[in-house]
C-alpha positions in Angstrom: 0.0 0.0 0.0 1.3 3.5 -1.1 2.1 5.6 2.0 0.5 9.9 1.8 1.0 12.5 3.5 -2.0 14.5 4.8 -1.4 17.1 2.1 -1.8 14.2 -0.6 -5.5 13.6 0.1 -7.7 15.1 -1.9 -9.5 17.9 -0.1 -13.2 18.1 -0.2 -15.1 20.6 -1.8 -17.6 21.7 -0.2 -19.9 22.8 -3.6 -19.1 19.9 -5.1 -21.6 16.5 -5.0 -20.0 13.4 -3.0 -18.3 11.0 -4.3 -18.7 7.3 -3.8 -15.5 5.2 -3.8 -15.9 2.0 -4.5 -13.6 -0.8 -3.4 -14.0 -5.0 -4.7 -14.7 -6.9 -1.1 -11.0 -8.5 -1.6 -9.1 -5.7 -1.8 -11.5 -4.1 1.0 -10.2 -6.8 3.3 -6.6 -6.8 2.5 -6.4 -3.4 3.0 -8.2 -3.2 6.5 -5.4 -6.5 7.6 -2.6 -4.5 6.0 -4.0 -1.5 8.2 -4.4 -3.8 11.2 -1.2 -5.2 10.9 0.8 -2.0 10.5 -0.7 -0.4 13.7 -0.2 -4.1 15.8 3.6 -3.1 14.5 3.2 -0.1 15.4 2.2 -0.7 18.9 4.2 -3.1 19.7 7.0 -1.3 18.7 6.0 1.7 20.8 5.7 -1.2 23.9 9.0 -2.5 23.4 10.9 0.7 23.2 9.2 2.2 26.4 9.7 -1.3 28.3 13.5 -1.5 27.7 13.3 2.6 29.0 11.7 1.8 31.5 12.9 -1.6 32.8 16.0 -0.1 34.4 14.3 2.9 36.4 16.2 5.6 37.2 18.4 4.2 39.9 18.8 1.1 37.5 16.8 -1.1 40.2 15.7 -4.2 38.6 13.9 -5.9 41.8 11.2 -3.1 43.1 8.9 -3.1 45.9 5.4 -4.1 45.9 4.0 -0.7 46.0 6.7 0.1 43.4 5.2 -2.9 41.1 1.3 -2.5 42.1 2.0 1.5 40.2 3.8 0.1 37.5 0.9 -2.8 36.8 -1.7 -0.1 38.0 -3.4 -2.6 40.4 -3.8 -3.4 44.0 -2.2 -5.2 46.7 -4.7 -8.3 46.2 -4.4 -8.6 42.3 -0.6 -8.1 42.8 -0.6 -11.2 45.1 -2.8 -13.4 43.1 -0.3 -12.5 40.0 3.0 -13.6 42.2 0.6 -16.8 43.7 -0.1 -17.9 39.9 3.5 -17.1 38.8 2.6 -14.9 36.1 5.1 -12.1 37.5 8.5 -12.9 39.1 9.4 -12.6 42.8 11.8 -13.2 45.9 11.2 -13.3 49.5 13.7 -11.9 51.9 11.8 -13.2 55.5 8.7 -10.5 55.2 9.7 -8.3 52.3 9.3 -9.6 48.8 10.6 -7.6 45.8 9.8 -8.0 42.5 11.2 -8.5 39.3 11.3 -5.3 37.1 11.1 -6.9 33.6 8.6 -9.7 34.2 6.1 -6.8 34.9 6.7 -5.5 32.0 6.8 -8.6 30.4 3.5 -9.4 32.0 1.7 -6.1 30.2 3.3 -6.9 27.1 1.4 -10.4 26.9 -1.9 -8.6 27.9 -1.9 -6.1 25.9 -4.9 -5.9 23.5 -5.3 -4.1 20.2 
């Protein structure tokens, strides 16, 4: 598919009747996937870049906190628990305080992220 800039479209005319474009159903669906697929890319893309930024915080802390980790998965104590319980996030226990693994959070948004 060719790629436009906004100043390529054809501008409406606002006298003028409207036009009807018509498109065969095939090439109707293969454009919508190929629109589909470019903004999945896209995306993703825009996931992975902010995930390797953001993986090492500031003070390039890879194990954070649970308040730390309930901000970054935007979720509370209980949900946070029930993720470590199932395994779906990475964790270690230090006698009462447990700490949690930076990337698999990330890693855990990344696999449930819908489009």
């Amino acid at each position: 598919m060719e790629e436009r800039t906004a100043t390529e479209f054809p501008q409406p005319n606002k006298s003028a009747p409207m036009e009807i474009i018509v498109f065969e159903k095939e090439a109707y669906y293969k454009m919508l996937a190929e629109i589909k697929h470019t903004v999945r890319q896209g995306i993703r893309d825009a996931n992975t870049e902010l995930t390797k930024s953001m993986k090492q915080g500031s003070n390039g802390e890879l194990w954070v906190s649970g308040k730390e980790a309930q901000k970054i998965l935007d979720v509370k104590q209980d949900k946070l628990r029930m993720l470590r319980n199932n395994n779906e996030v990475k964790s270690s226990q230090h006698g009462r305080k447990i700490r949690y693994y930076k990337p698999s959070l990330y890693e855990f948004l990344e696999r449930n992220t819908t489009v």
